[in-house]
C-alpha positions in Angstrom: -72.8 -32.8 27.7 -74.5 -32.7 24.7 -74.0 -29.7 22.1 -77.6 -27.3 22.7 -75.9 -24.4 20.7 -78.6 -25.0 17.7 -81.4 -25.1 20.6 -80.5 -21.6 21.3 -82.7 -19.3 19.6 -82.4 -16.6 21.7 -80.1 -14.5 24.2 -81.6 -12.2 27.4 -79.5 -9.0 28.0 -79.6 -8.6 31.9 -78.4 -4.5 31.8 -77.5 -2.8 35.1 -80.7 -3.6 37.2 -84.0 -4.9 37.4 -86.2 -2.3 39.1 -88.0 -0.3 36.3 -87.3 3.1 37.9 -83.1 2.3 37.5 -84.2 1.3 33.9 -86.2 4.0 33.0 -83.0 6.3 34.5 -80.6 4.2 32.2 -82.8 4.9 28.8 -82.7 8.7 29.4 -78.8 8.7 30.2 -78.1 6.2 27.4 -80.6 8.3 25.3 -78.6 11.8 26.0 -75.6 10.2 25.4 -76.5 8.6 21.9 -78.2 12.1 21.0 -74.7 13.7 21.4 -72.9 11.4 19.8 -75.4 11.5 16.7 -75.9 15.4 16.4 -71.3 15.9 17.0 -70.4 13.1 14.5 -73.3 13.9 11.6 -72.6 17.3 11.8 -68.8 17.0 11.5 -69.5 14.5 8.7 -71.2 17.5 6.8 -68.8 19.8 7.4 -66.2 17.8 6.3 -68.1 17.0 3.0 -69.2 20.4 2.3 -66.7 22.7 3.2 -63.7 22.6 0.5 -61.6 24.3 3.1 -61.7 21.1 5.3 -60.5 18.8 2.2 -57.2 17.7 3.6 -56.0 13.9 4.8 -56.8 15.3 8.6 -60.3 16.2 8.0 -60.4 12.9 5.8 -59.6 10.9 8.5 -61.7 12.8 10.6 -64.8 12.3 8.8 -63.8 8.7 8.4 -63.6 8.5 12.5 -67.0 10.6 13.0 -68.8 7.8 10.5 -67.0 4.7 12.4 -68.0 6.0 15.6 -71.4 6.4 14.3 -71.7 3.3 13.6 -69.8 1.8 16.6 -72.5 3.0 19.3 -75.4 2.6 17.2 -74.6 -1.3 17.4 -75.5 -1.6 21.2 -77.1 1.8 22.3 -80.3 1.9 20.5 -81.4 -1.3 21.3 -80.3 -1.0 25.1 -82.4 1.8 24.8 -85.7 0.3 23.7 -84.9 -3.1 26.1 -85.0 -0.8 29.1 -88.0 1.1 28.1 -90.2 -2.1 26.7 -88.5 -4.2 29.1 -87.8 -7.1 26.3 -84.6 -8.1 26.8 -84.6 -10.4 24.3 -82.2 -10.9 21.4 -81.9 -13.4 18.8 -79.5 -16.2 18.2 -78.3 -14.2 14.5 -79.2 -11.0 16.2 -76.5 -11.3 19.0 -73.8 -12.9 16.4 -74.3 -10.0 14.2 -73.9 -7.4 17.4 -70.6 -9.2 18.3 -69.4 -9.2 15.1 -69.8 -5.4 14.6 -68.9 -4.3 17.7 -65.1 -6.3 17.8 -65.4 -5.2 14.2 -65.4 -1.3 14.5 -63.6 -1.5 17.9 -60.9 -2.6 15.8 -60.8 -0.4 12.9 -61.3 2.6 15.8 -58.0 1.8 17.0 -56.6 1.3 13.4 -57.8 4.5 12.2 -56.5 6.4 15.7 -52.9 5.2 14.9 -53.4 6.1 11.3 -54.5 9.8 12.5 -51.6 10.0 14.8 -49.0 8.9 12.1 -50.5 11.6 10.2 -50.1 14.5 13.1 -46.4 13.1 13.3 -45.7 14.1 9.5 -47.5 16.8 10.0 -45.6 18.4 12.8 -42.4 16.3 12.2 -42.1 16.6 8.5 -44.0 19.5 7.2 -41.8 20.0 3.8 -42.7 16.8 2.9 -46.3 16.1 4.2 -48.1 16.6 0.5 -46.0 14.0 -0.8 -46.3 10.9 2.1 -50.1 11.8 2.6 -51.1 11.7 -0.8 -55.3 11.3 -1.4 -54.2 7.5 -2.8 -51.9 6.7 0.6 -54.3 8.0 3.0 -57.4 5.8 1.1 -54.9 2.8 1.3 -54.5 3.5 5.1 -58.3 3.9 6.2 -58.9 0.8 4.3 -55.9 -1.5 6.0 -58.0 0.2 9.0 -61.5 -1.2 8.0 -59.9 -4.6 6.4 -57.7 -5.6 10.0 -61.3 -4.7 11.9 -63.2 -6.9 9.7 -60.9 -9.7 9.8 -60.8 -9.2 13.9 -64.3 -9.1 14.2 -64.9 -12.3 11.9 -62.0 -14.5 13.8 -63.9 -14.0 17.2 -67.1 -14.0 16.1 -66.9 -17.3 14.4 -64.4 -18.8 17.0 -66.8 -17.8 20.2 -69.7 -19.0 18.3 -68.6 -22.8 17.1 -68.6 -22.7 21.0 -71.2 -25.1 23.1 -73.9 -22.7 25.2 -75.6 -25.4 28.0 -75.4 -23.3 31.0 -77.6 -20.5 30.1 -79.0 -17.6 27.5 -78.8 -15.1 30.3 -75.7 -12.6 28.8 -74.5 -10.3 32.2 -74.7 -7.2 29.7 -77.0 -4.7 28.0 -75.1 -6.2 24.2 -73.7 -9.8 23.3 -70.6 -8.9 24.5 -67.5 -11.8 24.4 -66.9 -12.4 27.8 -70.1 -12.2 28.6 -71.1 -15.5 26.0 -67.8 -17.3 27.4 -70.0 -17.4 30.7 -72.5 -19.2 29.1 -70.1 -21.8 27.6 -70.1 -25.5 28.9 -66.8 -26.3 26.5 -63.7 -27.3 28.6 -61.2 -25.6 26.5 -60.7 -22.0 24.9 -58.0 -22.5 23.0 -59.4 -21.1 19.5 -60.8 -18.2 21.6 -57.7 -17.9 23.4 -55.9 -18.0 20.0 -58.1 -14.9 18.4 -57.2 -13.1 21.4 -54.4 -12.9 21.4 -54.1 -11.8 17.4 -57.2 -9.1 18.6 -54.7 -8.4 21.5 -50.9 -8.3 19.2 -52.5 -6.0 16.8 -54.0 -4.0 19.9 -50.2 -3.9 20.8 -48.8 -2.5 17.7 -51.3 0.1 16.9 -50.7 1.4 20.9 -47.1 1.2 20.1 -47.2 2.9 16.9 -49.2 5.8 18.4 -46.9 6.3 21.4 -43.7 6.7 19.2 -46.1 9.1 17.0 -46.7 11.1 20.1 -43.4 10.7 21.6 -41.6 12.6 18.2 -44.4 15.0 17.9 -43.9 15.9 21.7 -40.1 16.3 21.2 -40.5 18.3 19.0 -43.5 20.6 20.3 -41.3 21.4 23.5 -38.9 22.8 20.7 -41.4 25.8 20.1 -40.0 28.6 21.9 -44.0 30.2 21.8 -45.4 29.2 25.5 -48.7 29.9 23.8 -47.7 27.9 20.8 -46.3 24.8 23.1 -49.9 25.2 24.9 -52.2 25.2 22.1 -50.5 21.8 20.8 -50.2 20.1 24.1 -54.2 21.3 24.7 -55.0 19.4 21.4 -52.9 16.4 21.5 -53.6 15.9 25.4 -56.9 15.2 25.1 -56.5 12.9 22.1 -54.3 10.5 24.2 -56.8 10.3 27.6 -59.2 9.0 25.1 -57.3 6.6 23.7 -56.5 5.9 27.0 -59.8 5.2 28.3 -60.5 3.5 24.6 -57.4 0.9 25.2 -57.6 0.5 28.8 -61.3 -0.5 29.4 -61.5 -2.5 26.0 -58.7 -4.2 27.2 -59.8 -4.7 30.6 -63.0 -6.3 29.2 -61.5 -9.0 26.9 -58.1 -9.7 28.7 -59.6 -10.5 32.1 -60.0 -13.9 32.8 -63.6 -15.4 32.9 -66.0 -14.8 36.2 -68.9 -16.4 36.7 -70.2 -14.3 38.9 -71.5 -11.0 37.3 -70.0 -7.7 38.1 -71.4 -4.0 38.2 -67.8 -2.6 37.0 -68.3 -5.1 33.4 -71.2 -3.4 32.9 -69.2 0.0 33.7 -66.1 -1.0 32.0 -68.1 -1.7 28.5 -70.2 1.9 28.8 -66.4 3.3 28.6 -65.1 1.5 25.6 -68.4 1.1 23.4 -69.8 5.1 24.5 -67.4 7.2 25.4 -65.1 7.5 22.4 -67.9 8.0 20.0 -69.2 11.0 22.4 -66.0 12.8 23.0 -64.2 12.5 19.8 -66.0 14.7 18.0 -65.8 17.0 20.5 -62.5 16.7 21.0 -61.7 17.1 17.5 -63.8 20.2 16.4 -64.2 22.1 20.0 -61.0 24.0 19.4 -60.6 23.6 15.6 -60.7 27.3 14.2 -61.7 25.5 10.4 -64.3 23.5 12.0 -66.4 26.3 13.5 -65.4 28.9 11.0 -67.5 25.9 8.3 -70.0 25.8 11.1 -70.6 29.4 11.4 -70.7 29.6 7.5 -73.6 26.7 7.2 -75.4 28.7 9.8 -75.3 32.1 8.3 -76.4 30.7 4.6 
């Protein structure tokens, strides 16, 4: 079969139904849901960057995590937003490369910067006599950028491996964004092998960083049960708890998206699967990480009052 992928100029996202009342009802959720995640993460951006108080690696980190996730669901949210209330569907050849690119791209660097704020919390906790020294301003700059750098690098080896791909069958994509297994759908080449191959690096540094986080947790665990305050053991399991059914959710629904093999039928739970991953860390992170952080709302009661 002859190789169409320069006739494709353009993509249609399919989203989660066609009756325009179910679309109108998916704008408004998607709309609430972006609204949050824009107000939590700006404002603990400006806290962060105001407030000398919160000038340590952890709010570092943390501001670095609120901006990442601001940029993570402004790649697909917006624009599903505006499909489902113009009900163009549309999106272009560059347009959907660009989407995939950035979305494997900060999905990356999400998970690179959560293992990065974990090993943090484990010299923290673990090692407090010599936490100025490891988590010097220099070391944690290093860190965030191995963070961005293995997230770029992701995001250009399957972008440029899904798209030397052939597209004959179709331009209809079975999700509201260009999402990888959506485009392998669409694909009339026999073999996956180069895909195959980016997954599994996407997947072995997936592995690590998971790996890395559970020892982090694992030491700072052992060594929380160690506090002979119940109220002390409870105010550090109630903050690290929450961290970890996140990262849950994060790892095990990103997973689920890219590691399944290929259907050609389309599925409901996809669509479901890739709200999880792409929306629901960027939402609850920053409440996660502020809700119950005396410095946070101490710096937001101090903006307020000026």
């Amino acid at each position: 079969m002859a190789n169409i992928t320069t006739l494709v100029t353009k993509f249609i996202l399919m989203g989660f139904s066609d009756k325009r009342e179910l679309q109108v009802l998916q704008a408004v959720l998607f709309l609430l849901i972006y609204l949050t995640a824009l107000v939590g993460n700006l404002l603990i951006i400006l806290l962060t960057t105001l407030d000398q108080h919160l000038q340590s690696p952890m709010y570092f980190f943390l501001k670095t995590l609120s901006l990442l996730d601001l940029c993570f669901i402004s790649v697909t949210v917006p624009k599903a937003i505006i499909q489902s209330f113009t009900q163009n569907h549309s999106i272009s050849f560059l347009g959907c490369v660009v989407q995939v690119f950035l979305v494997v791209s900060f999905a990356c660097t999400e998970l690179g910067l959560l293992t990065v704020m974990s090993y943090d919390r484990y010299v923290a906790i673990c090692c407090p006599l010599q936490y100025q020294v490891i988590m010097k301003k220099g070391a944690c700059e290093q860190m965030v950028f191995a963070s961005w750098l293995s997230g770029v690098v992701s995001g250009f080896l399957n972008t440029s491996v899904t798209f030397s791909l052939q597209f004959c069958r179709s331009n209809f994509v079975q999700q509201f964004f260009c999402e990888i297994p959506s485009l392998l759908k669409l694909s009339c080449s026999e073999k996956y092998i180069a895909e195959i191959g980016a997954i599994i690096v996407t997947t072995s540094l997936g592995i690590m960083c998971f790996i890395s986080i559970l020892v982090s947790y694992i030491h700072i665990f052992s060594m929380v049960l160690k506090i002979r305050s119940v109220e002390g053991r409870s105010k550090a399991f109630s903050t690290c708890i929450p961290h970890l059914v996140v990262l849950t959710v994060f790892l095990t629904t990103g997973s689920s998206a890219y590691l399944k093999p290929v259907s050609e039928s389309p599925s409901e739970w996809d669509l479901l699967v890739s709200v999880f991953y792409t929306m629901v860390p960027p939402t609850l992170n920053p409440i996660i990480y502020s809700l119950k952080n005396k410095d946070m709302k101490a710096a937001f009661w101090k903006i307020i009052q000026v």
